[in-house]
TIGULO-688490 format. One record per atom (N, C-alpha, C): atom name; x, y, z; residue in three letters. Coordinates in Angstrom, 2 decimals. Each point is the difference from the previous one (the first is absolute). Layout:
! TIGULO-688490
CA X Y Z ALA
...
This chain:
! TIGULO-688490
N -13.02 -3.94 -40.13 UNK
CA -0.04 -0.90 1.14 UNK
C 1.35 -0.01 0.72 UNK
N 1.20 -0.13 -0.73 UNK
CA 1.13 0.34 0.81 UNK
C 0.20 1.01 0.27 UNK
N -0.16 1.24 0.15 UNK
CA -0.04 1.27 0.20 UNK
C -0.56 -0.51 1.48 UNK
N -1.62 -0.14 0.62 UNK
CA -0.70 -0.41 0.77 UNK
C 1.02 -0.67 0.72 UNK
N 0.16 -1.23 0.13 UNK
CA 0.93 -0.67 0.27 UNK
C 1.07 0.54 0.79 UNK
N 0.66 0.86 -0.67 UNK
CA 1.37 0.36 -0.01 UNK
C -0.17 1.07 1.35 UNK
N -1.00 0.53 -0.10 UNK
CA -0.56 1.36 0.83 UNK
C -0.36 -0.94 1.14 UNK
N -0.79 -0.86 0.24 UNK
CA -0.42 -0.73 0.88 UNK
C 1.12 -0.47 0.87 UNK
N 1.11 -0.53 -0.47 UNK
CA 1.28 -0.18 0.46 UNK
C 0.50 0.54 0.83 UNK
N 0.09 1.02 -0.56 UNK
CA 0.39 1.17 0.48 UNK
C -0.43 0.87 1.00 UNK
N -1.24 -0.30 -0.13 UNK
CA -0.97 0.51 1.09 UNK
C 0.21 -1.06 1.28 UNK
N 0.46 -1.16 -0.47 UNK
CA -0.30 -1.38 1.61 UNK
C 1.47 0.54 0.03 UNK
N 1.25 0.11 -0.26 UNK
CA 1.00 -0.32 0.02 UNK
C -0.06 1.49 1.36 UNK
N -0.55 0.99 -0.64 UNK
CA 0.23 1.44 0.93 UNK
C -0.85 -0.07 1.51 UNK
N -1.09 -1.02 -0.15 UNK
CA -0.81 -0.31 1.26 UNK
C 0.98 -0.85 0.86 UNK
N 0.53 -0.77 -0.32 UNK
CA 0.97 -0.82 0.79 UNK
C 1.46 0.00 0.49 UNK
N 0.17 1.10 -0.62 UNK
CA 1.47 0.99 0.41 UNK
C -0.21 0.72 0.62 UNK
N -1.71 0.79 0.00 UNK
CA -0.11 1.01 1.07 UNK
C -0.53 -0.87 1.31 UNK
N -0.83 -1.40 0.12 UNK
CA 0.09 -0.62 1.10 UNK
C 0.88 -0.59 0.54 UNK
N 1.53 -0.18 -0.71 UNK
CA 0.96 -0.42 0.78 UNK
C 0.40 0.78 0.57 UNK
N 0.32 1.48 -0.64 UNK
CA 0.70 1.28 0.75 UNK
C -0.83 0.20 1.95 UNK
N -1.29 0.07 -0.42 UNK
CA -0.81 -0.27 0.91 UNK
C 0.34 -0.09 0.84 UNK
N -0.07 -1.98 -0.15 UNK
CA 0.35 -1.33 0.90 UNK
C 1.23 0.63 0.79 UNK
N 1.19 0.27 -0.30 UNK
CA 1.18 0.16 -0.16 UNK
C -0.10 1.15 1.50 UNK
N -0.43 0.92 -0.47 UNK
CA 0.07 1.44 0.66 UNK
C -0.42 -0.08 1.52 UNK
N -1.26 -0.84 -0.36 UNK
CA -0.65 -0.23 1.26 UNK
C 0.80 -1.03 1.01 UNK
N 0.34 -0.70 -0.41 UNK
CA 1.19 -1.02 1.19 UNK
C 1.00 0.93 0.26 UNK
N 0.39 1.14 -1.23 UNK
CA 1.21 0.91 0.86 UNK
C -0.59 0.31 1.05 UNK
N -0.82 0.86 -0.15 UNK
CA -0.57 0.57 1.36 UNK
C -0.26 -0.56 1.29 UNK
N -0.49 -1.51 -0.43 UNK
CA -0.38 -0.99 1.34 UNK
C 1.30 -0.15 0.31 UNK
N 0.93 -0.56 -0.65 UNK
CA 1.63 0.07 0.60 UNK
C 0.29 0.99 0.94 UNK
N 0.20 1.59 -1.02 UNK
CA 0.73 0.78 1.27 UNK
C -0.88 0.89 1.36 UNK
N -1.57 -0.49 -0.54 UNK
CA -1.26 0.14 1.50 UNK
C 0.99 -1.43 1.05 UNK
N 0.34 -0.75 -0.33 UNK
CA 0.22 -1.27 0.83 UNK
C 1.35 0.62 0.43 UNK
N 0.76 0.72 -0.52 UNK
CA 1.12 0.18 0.49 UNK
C 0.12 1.21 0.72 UNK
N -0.77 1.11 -0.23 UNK
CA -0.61 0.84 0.77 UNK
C -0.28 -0.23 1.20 UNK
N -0.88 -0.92 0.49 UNK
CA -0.38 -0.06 1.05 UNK
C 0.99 -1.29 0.87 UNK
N 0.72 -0.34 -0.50 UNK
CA 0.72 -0.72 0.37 UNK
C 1.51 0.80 1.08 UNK
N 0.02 1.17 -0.97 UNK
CA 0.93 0.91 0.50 UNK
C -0.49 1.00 1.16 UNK
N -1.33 0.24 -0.28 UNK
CA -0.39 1.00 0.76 UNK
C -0.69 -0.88 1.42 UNK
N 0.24 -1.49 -0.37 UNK
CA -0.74 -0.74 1.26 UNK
C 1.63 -0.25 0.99 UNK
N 0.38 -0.46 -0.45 UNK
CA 1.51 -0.29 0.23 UNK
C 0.00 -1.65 0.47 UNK
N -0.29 -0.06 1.67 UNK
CA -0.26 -1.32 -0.12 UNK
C -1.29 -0.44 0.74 UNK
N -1.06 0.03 -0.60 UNK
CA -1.39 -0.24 0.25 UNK
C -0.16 -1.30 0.49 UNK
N 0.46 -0.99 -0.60 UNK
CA -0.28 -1.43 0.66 UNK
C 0.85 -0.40 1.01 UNK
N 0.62 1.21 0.36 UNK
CA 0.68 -0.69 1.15 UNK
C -0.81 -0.39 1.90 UNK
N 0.03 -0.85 0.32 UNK
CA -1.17 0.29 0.72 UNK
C 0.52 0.26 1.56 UNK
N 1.17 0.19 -0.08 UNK
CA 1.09 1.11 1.32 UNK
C -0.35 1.13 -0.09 UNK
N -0.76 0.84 0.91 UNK
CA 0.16 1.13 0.49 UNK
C 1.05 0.63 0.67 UNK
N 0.69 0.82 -1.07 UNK
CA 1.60 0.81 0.78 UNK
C -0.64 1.22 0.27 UNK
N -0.98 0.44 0.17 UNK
CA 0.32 1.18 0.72 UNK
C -0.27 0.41 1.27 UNK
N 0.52 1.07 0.50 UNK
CA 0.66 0.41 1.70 UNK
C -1.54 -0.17 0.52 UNK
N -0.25 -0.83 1.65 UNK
CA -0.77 0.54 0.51 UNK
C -0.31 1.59 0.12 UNK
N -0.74 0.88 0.38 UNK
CA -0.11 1.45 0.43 UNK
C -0.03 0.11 1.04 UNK
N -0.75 -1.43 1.20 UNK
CA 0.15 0.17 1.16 UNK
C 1.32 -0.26 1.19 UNK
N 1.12 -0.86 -1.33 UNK
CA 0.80 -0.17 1.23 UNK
C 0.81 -1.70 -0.56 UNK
């Protein structure tokens, strides 16, 4: 029965280290997607239009 036990442990202990790694990984990514487009937007909410007429 402790054998069982012991394995069982072991078994929840490895399910929940691999769903934190998970958890973890996935907010990296939402982080540097957010910073990504943050850079490549530059300044999106700005609601001034600077650029040149074409006509004049």
């Amino acid at each position: 029965m402790k054998k069982v036990a012991s394995i069982f442990a072991v078994a929840l202990m490895a399910l929940g280290l691999t769903t934190y790694v998970i958890e973890n990984t996935a907010h990296e990514f939402d982080d540097l997607n957010e910073l990504s487009n943050m850079i490549a937007c530059g300044d999106c909410d700005s609601k001034v239009d600077e650029r040149e007429d074409p006509w004049g």
